[in-house]
N, C-alpha and C positions, 0 to 999 in steps of 0.2 A: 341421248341424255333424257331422264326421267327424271323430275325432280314436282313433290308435292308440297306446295309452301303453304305454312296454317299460321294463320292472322291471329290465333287466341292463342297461340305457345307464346313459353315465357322467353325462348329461344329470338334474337333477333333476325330479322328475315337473309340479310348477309352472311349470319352464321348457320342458318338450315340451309342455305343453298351450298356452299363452302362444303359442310358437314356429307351434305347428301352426294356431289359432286366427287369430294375426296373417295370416299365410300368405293362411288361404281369406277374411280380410276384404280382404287386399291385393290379392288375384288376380281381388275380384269374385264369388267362390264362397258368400258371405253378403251378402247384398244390406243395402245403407242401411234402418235401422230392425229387421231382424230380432232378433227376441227370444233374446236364448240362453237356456239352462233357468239354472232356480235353480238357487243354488250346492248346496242339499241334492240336489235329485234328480241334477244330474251329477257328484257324487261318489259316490252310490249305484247309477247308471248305470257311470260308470266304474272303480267299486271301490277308491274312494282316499278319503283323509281332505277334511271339508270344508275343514278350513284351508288344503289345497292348491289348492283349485278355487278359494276366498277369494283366496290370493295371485295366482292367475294371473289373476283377474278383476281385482283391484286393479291389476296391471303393465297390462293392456289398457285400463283406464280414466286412468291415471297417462301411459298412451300419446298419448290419445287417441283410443283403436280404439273405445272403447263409451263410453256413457256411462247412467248409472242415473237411474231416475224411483223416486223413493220409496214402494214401494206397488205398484208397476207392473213392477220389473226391471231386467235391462242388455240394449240396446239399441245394434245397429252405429251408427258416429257416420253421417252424412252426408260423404260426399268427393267431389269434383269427382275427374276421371282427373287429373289434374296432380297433386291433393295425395294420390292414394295412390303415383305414381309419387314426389312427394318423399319420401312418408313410408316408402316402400318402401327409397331408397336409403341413403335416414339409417340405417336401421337394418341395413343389408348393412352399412355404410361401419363401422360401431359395430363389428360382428361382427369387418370385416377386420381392423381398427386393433387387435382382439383377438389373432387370430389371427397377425397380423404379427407381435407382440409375441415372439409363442410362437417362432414361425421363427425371429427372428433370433439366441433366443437357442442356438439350437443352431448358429450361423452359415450360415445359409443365404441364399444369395443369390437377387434376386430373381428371376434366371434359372433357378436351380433349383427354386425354389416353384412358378415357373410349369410349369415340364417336371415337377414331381410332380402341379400340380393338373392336367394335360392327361393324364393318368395314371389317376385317380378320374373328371373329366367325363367 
């Protein structure tokens, strides 16, 4: 598990961990059954409160990404390549319908969105 947490994103630290996490289970970068650390040690490791490692644990289990054995820890789920490709787009699609939200309100068209996001890719 890699994850770089930044103190000046506008991003809350729960959701870079969550985000970053999701990410290396979606891309195959944490393999089916890997153990992530206790919520104590990787907020001691990462220098943040346990209740934020609490929360992002909770969103990835709430997800579907892990799941907890009592006694034992939290644990990548099992995914076939199909259901991390669906569960990958769900959550882009989640993000855009976000993001879209945001654009329109500044009226932007979807041709301009697209000639800004060809701009940042």
């Amino acid at each position: 598990m890699n994850v770089a947490i930044s103190n000046s994103s506008e991003k809350p630290i729960y959701q870079q961990l969550f985000e970053q996490i999701s990410a290396q289970i979606l891309k195959g970068e944490l393999a089916s059954g890997y153990c992530l650390p206790p919520i104590r040690q990787a907020a001691q490791e990462l220098r943040i409160s346990i209740i934020t490692v609490k929360k992002a644990w909770e969103e990835l289990e709430r997800c579907g990404l892990i799941h907890t054995i009592t006694g034992k820890g939290c644990f990548v789920a099992d995914f076939s390549s199909e259901q991390k490709l669906q569960l990958r787009n769900e959550m882009i699609l989640k993000q855009m319908a976000s993001d879209a939200s945001y654009y329109k309100s500044f009226g932007l068209t979807l041709d301009e969105v697209i000639e800004l996001m060809k701009k940042i890719y």
